[in-house]
C-alpha positions in Angstrom: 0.0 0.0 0.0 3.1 2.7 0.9 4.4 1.8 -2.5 1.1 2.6 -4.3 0.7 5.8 -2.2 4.1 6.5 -3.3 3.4 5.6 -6.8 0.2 7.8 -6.8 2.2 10.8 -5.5 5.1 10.3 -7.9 2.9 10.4 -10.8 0.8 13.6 -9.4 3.9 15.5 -9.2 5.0 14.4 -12.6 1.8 15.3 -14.4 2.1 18.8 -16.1 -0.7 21.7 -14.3 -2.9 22.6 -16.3 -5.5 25.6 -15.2 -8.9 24.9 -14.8 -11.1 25.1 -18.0 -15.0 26.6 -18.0 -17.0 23.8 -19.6 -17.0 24.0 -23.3 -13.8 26.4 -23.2 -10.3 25.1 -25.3 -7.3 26.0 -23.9 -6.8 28.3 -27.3 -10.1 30.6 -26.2 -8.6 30.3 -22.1 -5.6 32.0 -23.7 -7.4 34.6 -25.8 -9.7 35.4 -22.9 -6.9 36.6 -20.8 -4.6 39.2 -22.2 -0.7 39.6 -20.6 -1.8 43.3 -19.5 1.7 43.9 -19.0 3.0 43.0 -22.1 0.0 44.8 -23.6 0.8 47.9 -21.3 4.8 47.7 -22.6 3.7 47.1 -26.7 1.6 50.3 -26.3 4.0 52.8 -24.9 6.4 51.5 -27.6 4.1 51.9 -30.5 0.5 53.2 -29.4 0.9 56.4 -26.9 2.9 59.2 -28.9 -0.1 59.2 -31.1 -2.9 57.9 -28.7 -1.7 59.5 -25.5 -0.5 57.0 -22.4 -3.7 56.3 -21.2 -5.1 55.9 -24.4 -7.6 59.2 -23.9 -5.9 60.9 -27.2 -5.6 64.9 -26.9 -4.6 64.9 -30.6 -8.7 65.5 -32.2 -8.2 63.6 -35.5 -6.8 60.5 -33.7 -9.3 58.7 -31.4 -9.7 57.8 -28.2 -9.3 54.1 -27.0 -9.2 53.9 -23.3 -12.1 51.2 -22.1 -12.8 50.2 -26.2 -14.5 46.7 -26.0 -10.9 44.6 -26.7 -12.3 42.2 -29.4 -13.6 45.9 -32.1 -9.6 47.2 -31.1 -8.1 43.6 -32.0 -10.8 43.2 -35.3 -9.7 46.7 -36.5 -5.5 46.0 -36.0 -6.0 43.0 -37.9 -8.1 44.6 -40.6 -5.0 47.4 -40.6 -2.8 44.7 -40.8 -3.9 42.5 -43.4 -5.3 46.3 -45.7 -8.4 45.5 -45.4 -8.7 49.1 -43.7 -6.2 51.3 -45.0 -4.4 54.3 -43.5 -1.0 54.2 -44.3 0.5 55.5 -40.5 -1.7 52.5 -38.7 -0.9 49.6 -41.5 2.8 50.2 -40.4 2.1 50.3 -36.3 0.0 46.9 -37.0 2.6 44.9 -39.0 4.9 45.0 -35.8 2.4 43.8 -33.6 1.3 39.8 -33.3 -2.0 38.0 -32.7 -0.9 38.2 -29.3 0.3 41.8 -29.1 -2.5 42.9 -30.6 -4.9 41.0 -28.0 -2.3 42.3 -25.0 -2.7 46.0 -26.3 -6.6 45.5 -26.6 -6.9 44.1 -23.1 -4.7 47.0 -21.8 -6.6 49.5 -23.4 -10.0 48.2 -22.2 -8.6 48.1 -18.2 -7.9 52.0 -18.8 -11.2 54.7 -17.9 -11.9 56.7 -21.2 -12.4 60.6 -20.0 -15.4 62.4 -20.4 -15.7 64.4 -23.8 -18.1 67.4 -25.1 -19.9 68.7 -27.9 -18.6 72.1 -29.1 -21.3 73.1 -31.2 -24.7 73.6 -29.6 -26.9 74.7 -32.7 -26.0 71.2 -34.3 -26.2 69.0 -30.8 -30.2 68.8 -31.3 -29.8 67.7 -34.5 -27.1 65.1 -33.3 -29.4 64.0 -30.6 -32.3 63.4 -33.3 -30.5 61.4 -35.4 -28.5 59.3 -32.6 -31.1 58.7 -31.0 -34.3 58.2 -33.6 -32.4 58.2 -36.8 -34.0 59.0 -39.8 -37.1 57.3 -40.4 -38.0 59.1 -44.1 -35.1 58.1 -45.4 -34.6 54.9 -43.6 -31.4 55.7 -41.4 -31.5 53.8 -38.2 -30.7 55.1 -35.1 -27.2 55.2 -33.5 -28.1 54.1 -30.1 -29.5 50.6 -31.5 -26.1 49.3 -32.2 -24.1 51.6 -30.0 -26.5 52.2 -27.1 -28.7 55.1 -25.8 -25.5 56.4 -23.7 -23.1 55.2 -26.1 -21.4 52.2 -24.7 -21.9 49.9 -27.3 -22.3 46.4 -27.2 -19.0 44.5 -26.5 -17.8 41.8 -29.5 -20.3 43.9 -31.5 -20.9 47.7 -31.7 -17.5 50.0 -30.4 -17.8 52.4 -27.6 -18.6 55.8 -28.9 -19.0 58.0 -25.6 -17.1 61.1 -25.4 -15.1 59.9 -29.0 -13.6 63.7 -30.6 -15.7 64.5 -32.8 -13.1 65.4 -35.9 -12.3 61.7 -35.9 -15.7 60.9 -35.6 -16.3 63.3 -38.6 -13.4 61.7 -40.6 -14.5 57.7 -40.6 -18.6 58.4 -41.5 -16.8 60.9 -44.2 -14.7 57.8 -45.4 -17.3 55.3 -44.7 -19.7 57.6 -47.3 -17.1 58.0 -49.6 -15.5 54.4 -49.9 -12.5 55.4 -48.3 -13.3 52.6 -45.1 -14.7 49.6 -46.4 -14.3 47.3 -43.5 -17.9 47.4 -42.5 -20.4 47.0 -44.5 -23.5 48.3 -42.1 -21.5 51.4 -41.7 -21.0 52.4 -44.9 -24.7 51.9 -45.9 -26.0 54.1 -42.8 -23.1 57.1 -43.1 -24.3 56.8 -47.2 -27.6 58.5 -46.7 -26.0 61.2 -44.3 -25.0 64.6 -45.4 -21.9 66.7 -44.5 -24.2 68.8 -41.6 -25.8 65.2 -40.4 -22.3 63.9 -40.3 -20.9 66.8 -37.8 -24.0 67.5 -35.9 -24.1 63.2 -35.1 -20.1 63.2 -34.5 -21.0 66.4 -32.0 -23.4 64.7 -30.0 -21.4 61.2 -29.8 -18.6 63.5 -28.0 -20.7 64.7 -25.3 -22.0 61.4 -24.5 -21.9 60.0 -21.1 
């Protein structure tokens, strides 16, 4: 019996650790689920923060915010950068030095950090914004913002990105591009910013900073 306890003991010792798995989960999606946030915090000082600031709440207006974006829209859009499949030439070269992995790291960083409170700057145009965030267009068949994105702009994580308090110049810029073919990487985005003028464009992209 004290050499089968010993046995027993040997071979428990022996046996590689594995962590715990939720039913159903692989070790692959265990991995993904949980981002090194160190190694995300070190790739993004490297290569993220002189243009998105170092808590990832950008004070440059034409480059957005990230701080507390849902990680799996900020890992979809580096890959899109990555492969082309969204192009801007100054993000295409930050993504083809980052892996799966950093890219997943960076994500989960960025998502840990609070996003600061923005505001609308023009208020003739907010109502307008509100209107159409809100309510959309129903004559012309534009949905309304907060159905994907949420009444207080939050979004829906895996899904729809965080708006709340985004600047409104790059807010401008991507339903600009999305209108004009320049962004292709989402099909539902480029139909709804199709319909919209240049004055529905900035008084929506208003409202969206002021969001809280």
């Amino acid at each position: 019996m004290k050499l089968l306890a010993s046995l027993l003991m040997a071979a428990a010792l022996a046996a590689p650790a594995f962590p715990t798995l939720a039913a159903g989960e692989t070790p692959a999606q265990q991995k993904a689920a949980k981002p090194d946030l160190t190694k995300g915090a070190a790739s993004y000082g490297a290569v993220c923060a002189a243009c998105h600031a170092a808590d990832g709440n950008s004070t440059i207006a034409v480059n957005p915010s990230l701080a507390q974006q849902h990680p799996e829209y900020l890992v979809k859009q580096l890959q899109d950068f990555k492969s082309g499949k969204r192009a801007d030439p100054v993000m295409q070269g930050m993504a083809a030095m980052l892996s799966d992995d950093d890219m997943r790291n960076v994500a989960g960083w960025l998502a840990s950090q609070k996003a600061k409170e923005g505001f609308a700057k023009d208020k003739d145009l907010v109502a307008l914004g509100e209107r159409i965030y809100r309510g959309g267009i129903q004559d012309r068949s534009i949905a309304a913002c907060a159905g994907c994105h949420s009444p207080n702009g939050a979004g829906i994580p895996a899904q729809y990105p965080r708006l709340s308090g985004q600047h409104s110049d790059y807010t401008v810029k991507q339903l600009v591009d999305f209108r004009d073919g320049k962004r292709g990487n989402n099909a539902q985005m480029r139909d709804v910013a199709a319909k919209l003028n240049d004055r529905e464009i900035k008084a929506v992209a208003d409202y969206i900073a002021g969001l809280r």
